[in-house]
TORKOLVEX-952578 format. One line per 5 residues: number of its first residue (from 1); for each residue x, y negated, z negated of C-alpha. Coordinates in steps of 0.1 Angstrom, whole numbers, plus 5000, padded with zeros to 4 digits. Example, Ala and Ser with C-alpha at 12.3 -4.5 7.8 and 13.67 -1.06 7.14 Angstrom:
BEGIN
1) 5123,5045,4922; 5137,5011,4929 .
END
This chain:
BEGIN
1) 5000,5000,5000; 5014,4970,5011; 5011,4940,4985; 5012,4914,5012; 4997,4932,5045 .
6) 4983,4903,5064; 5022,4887,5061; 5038,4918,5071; 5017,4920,5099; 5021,4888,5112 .
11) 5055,4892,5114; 5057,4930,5129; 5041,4908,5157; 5062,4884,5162; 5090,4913,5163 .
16) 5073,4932,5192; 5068,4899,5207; 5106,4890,5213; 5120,4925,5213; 5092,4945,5231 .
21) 5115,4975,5230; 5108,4982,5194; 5087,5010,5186; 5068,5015,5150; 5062,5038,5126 .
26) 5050,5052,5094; 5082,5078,5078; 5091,5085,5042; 5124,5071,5027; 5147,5085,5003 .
31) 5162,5061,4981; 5196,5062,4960; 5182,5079,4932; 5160,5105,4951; 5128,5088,4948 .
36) 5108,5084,4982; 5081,5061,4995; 5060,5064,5028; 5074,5028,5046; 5067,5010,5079 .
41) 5100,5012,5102; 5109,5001,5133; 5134,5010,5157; 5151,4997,5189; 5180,4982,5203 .
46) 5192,4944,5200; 5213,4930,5232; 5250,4921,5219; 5277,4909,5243; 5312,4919,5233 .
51) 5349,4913,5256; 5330,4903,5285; 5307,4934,5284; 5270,4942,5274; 5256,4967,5246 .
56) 5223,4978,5234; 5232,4988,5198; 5203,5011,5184; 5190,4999,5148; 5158,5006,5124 .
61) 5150,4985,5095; 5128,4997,5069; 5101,4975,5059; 5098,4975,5015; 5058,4972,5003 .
66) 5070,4941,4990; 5080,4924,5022; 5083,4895,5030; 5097,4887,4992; 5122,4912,4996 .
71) 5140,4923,5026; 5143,4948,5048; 5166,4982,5045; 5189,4982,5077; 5204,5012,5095 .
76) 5226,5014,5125; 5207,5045,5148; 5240,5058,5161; 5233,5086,5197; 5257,5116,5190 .
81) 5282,5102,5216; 5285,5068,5191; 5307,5066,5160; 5303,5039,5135; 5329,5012,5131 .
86) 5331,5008,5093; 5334,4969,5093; 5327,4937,5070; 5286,4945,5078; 5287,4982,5082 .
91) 5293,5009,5059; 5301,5046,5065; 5263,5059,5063; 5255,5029,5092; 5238,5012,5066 .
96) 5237,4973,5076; 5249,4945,5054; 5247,4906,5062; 5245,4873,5039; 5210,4868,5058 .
101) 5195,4896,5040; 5217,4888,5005; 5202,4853,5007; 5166,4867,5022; 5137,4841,5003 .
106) 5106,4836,5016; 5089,4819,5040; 5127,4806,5050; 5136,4842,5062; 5122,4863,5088 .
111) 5123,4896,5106; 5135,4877,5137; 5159,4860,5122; 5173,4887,5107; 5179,4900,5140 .
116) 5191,4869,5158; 5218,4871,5130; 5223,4908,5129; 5229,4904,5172; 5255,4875,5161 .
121) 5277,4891,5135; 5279,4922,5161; 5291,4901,5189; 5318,4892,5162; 5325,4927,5149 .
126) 5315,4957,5176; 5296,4982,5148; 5294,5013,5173; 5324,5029,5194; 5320,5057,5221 .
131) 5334,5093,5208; 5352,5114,5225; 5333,5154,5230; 5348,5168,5203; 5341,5141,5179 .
136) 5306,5137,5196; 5302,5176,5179; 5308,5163,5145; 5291,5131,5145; 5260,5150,5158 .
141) 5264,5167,5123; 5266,5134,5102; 5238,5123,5117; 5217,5149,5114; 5224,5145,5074 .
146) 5224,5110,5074; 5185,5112,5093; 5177,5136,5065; 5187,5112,5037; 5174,5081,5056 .
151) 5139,5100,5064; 5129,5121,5032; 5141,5157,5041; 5172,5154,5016; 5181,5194,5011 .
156) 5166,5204,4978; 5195,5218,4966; 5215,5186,4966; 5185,5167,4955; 5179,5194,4923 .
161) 5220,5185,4915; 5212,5149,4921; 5183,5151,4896; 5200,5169,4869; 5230,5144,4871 .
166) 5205,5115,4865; 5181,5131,4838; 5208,5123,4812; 5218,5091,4827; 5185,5067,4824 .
171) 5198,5040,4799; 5208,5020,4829; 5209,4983,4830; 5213,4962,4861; 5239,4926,4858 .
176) 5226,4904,4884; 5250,4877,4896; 5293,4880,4898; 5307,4856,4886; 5325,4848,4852 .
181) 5291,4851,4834; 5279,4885,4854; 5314,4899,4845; 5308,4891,4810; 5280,4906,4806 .
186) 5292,4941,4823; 5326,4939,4802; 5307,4934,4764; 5277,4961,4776; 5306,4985,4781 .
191) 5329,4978,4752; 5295,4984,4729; 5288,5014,4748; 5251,5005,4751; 5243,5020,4783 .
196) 5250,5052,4803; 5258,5034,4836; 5259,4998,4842; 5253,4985,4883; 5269,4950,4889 .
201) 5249,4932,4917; 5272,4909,4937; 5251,4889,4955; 5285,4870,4972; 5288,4864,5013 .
206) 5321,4885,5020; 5338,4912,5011; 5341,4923,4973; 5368,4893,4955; 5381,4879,4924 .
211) 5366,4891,4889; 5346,4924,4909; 5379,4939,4929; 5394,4941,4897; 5366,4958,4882 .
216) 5370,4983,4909; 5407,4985,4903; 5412,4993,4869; 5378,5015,4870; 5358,5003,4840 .
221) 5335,5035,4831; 5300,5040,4839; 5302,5008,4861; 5290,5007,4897; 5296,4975,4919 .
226) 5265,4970,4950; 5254,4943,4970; 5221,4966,4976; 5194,4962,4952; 5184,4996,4952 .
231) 5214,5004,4936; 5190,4985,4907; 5165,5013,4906; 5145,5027,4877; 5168,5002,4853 .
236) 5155,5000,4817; 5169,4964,4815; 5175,4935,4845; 5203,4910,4833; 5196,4878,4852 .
241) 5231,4856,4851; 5228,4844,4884; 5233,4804,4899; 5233,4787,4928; 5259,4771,4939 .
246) 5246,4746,4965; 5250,4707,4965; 5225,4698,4951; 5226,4659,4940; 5200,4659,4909 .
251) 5193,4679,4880; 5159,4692,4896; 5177,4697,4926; 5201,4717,4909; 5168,4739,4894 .
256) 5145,4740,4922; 5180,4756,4939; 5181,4783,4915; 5143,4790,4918; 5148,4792,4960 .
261) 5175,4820,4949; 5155,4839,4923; 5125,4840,4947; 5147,4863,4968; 5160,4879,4938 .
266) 5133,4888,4915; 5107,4903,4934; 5134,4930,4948; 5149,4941,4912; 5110,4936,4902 .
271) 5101,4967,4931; 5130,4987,4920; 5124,4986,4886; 5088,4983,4880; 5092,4989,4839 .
276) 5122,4973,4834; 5122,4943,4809; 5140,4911,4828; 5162,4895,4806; 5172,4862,4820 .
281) 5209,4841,4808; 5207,4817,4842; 5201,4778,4833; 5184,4762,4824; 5172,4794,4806 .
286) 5138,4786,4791; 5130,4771,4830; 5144,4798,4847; 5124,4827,4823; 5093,4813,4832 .
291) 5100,4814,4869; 5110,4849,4865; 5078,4862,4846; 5055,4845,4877; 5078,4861,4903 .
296) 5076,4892,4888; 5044,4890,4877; 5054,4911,4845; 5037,4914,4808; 5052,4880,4788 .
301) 5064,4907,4764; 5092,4920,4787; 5101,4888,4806; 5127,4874,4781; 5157,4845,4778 .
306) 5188,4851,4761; 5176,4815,4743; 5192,4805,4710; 5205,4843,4702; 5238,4831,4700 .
311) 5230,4802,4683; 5210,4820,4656; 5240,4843,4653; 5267,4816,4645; 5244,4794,4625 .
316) 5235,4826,4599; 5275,4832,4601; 5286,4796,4594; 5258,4799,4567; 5272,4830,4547 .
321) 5306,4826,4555; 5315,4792,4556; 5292,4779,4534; 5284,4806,4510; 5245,4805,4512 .
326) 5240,4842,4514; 5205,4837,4506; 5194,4813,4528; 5211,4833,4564; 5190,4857,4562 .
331) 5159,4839,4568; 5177,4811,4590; 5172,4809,4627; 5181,4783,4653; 5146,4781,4677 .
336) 5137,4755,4707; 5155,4747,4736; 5188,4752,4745; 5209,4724,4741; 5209,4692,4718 .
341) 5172,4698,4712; 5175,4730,4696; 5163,4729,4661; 5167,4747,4628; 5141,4767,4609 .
346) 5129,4792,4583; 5112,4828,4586; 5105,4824,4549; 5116,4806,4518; 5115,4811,4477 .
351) 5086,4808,4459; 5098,4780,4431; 5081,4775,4402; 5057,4744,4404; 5064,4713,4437 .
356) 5092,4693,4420; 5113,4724,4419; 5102,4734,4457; 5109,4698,4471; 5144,4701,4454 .
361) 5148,4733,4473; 5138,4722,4504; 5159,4692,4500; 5190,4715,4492; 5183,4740,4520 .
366) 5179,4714,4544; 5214,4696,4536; 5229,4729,4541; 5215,4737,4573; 5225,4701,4587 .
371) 5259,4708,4575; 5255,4744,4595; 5245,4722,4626; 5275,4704,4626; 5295,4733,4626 .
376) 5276,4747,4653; 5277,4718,4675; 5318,4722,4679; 5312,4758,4693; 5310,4765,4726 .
381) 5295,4785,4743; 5320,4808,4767; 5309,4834,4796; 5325,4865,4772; 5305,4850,4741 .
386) 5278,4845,4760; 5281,4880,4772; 5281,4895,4735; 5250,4876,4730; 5233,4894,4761 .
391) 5251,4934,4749; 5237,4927,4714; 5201,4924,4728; 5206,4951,4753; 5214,4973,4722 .
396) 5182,4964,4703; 5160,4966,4734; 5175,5002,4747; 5178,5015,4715; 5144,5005,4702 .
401) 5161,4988,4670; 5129,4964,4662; 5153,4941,4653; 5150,4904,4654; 5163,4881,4678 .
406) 5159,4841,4686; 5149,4843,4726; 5131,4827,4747; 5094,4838,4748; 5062,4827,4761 .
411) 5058,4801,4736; 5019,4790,4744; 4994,4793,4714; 5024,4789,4688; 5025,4756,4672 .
416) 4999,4745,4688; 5020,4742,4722; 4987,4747,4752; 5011,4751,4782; 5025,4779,4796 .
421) 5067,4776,4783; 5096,4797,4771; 5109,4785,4740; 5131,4805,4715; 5113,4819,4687 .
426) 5118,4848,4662; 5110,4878,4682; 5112,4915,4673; 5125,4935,4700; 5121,4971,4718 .
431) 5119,4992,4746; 5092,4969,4762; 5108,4938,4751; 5092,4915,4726; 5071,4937,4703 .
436) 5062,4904,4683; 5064,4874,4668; 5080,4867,4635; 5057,4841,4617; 5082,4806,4612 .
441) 5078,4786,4576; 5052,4753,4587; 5073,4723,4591; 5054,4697,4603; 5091,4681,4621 .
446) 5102,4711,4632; 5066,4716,4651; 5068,4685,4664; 5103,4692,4681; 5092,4720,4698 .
451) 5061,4700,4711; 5081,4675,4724; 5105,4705,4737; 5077,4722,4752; 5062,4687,4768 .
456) 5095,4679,4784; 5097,4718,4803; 5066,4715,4810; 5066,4683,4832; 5096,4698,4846 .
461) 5082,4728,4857; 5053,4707,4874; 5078,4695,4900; 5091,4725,4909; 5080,4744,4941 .
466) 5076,4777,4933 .
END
C-alpha cells in the first residue's frame, strides 16, 4: 500500500513520458536484513555518451511505499556479456549510489531527475564494461544470485543463516550524520557497550573521508559504516546528529536548512524502522524534535531531544561534588531550552516544619542552585561530551532502566504551555521512549520561563516551511 499513490503516480508518468523505453512492474524485494516487501520497479535503459561513443546502460529503480519522501533503491541490470565497473557510484552488487539520491527531499527531487543525474555521473564514470566469454560464464552466475537477492528468491539456506545471525543481534541503533558529533555518538555507544551493532549513516557527497575512514581503519567492533538507509533497518533507537551545512545568511535560514534536510532524512529511517524511538541531538534541538515527530508521524512518547541531559547531569554533579549539597542533587534538574534560557528546578523538596522555616529553605536552595549555574555556565558542551550524553540515554532506553532523564518532550498541557513544543522536562525513560512525566515542584518563575520559552519556539516554528 502506497502511502502517497496519487504522487507516485504522477511521477511514474512523467517517467514513461521521457523514457518511453521503461517498462513496470510489481516484484518482491529483499532487503539487507532478509525482510521483503512487494514494490513498484521499473526498468530500462538511460542513453550515456562516453569517448565519443553511445551506450544504453540497463537500470531498475525500486520505488519504497513511501515515495516521493524517500528515494528510490537503484540497480545497474547488467546482460551476462556486461561486467560492473566498481566506481565512486557503483558498488560490486550494481547497486547505484549518487548525492542526488543522498540529498533526495521532496517536492525538489524527482524520478527524472534522478535520471538526468544518474545519465550525467555515467558519462563521467563508464559503470558497465563488455566481458570477455569466459568471464561472460561467470558473470552470468553473479547475476543470477544477485537477481535472486534483488527479487525475493534469496536461497533459504542462506536466509535461515542470515536469520540466526541476527536473532541475537536486535539492540541496534542507527547514528545519523558523520561528522564530529555522529562520531561521537558511535565512539561513547561503543565504549558503554550499549548495543550489539551500531550502523553509522554518512550522509556526505564523495567517497568515505576524515573521522569515518578511520573508523573503518582501526575497526571499532560491532560498527558498520553506510550511506544506504536500509542499512538502518529494524533499529531500536534513531540517533539524529545531523546539520546542514549550507549558506544560509540568518538564524531561520540556518533552521528551515536543517528541516529541508531532515525532510529527506526522517521519513526514510522512519520506513526502515517503523518502532524505533527517534532520538534527536541536531540544533536547535527542541526545534528540530518537533519537526522530526511530524515527519515521522510517531507517538510523542518516542520522538525525543537529547535536551538538557547533560545539563542536568553536571548541575546534580557540581551540586554534590563541588558544593556538597547531597541532598538537594538528587531532586535537582536543569529543564527549558537549551541555551541561556535554560532554567533550574525541583522534582521535590523537604517538608519544613511551619512557612518561615520553608521560605528559609527555599531561600538557601535557591542560592545554591545559582551558584550551581555559574558553574555550569563555564562548561562547554563538546561533540565526545555531547556524545556521553546521547550513550547514557541509549542505555536507559534499550535497557528499559525507567530511569530519569531531562529531554526534550512534547511539552503541551504542562505548565499551562497550549502549543504544540519540545521542551526539557523530567521524563522516565524505556523501550518506547518517554514512559512519563516526573511531576516538577510549582514555581510560579520557573513556569513562567518556560512559557516565555515555549512562546519564543513557538513563533519560530510558525515561519518554518515544513
Amino acid at each position: 500500500q502506497y502511502k502517497f499513490r496519487d504522487l507516485t503516480i504522477e511521477e511514474l508518468k512523467d517517467v514513461s513520458k521521457t523514457y518511453p523505453n521503461f517498462t513496470f512492474s510489481m516484484n518482491t524485494y529483499t532487503f539487507k536484513d532478509g525482510s521483503q516487501k512487494d514494490l513498484l520497479n521499473f526498468s530500462g535503459t538511460v542513453p550515456v555518451k562516453y569517448a565519443g561513443n553511445s551506450y544504453n546502460i540497463p537500470v531498475r529503480l525500486w520505488i519504497l511505499d513511501s515515495h516521493p519522501f524517500a528515494p528510490p533503491i537503484c540497480f545497474l541490470k547488467p546482460t551476462a556479456n556486461m561486467g560492473i565497473a566498481v566506481g565512486k557510484h557503483v558498488d560490486a552488487r550494481g547497486r547505484i549510489y549518487l548525492p542526488y539520491l543522498q540529498n533526495w527531499s521532496h517536492p525538489k527531487s524527482t524520478l527524472t531527475g534522478l535520471i538526468k543525474e544518474m545519465i550525467a555521473k555515467f558519462e563521467e564514470e563508464l559503470p558497465l564494461y563488455s566481458l570477455s566469454s569466459s568471464d561472460a560464464a561467470r558473470q552470468s552466475e553473479l547475476l543470477s544470485y544477485i537477481a535472486k537477492i534483488t527479487e525475493g528468491e534469496t536461497d533459504m539456506k542462506s536466509r535461515s543463516k542470515t536469520g540466526s545471525r541476527n536473532e541475537g543481534c536486535f539492540n541496534k541503533i542507527t547514528v545519523v550524520g558523520a561528522g564530529d558529533l555522529g562520531i561521537a555518538c558511535v565512539l561513547a555507544v561503543a565504549a558503554k557497550d550499549v548495543a550489539d551493532k551500531v550502523v553509522l549513516l554518512d550522509l556526505s557527497e564523495g567517497a568515505t573521508k576524515g573521522g569515518t575512514m578511520d573508523l573503518e581503519i582501526f575497526a571499532v567492533p560491532n560498527v558498520e559504516i553506510s550511506k544506504d538507509f536500509s542499512a538502518s533497518a529494524d533499529s531500536k533507537v534513531v540517533v539524529l546528529t545531523a546539520n546542514s551545512l549550507g549558506n544560509a545568511q540568518t538564524y531561520l535560514d540556518v533552521i528551515q536548512s536543517n528541516v529541508d534536510l531532515f525532510r529527506g532524512i526522517i521519513p526514510a529511517v522512519s520506513h526502515y524502522s517503523q518502532n524505533a524511538v527517534l532520538l534527536v541531538a541536531s540544533h536547535p534541538v527542541e526545534v528540530m524534535t518537533f519537526v522530526s515527530w511530524k515527519l515521522s508521524s510517531f507517538p510523542k512518547s518516542r520522538v525525543i531531544g537529547v535536551g538538557a541531559n547533560l545539563d542536568s547531569e553536571r548541575f546534580r554533579y557540581i551540586l554534590t561534588n563541588l558544593l556538597k549539597a547531597e541532598v538537594l542533587a538528587k531532586d535537582a534538574w536543569v529543564i527549558g531550552e537549551q541555551g541561556e534560557d535554560k532554567v533550574p528546578s525541583w522534582t521535590s523538596c523537604n517538608v519544613a516544619a511551619n512557612q518561615t522555616e520553608a521560605m528559609a529553605a527555599r531561600n538557601s536552595r535557591e542560592k545554591v542552585a545559582n551558584r550551581a549555574m555559574e558553574v555550569l555556565k563555564g562548561k562547554g558542551q563538546r561533540s565526545w561530551s555531547v556524545g556521553l550524553s546521547v550513550a547514557d540515554l541509549v542505555d536507559s532506553i534499550l535497557k528499559d532502566k525507567r530511569k530519569v532523564h531531562s529531554v526534550s518532550t512534547l511539552a503541551k498541557g504542562c505548565c499551562n504551555i497550549n502549543s504544540e513544543v519540545f521542551l526539557s522536562l523530567p521524563c522516565v525513560l524505556g523501550t518506547s521512549g518517554v514512559i512519563e512525566m516526573v511531576r516538577l515542584e510549582e514555581d510560579p518563575l520557573v513556569q513562567e520561563k518556560l512559557q516565555s520559552s515555549a512562546g519564543s519556539i513557538h513563533d519560530l516554528q510558525q515561519q518554518l516551511k515544513l
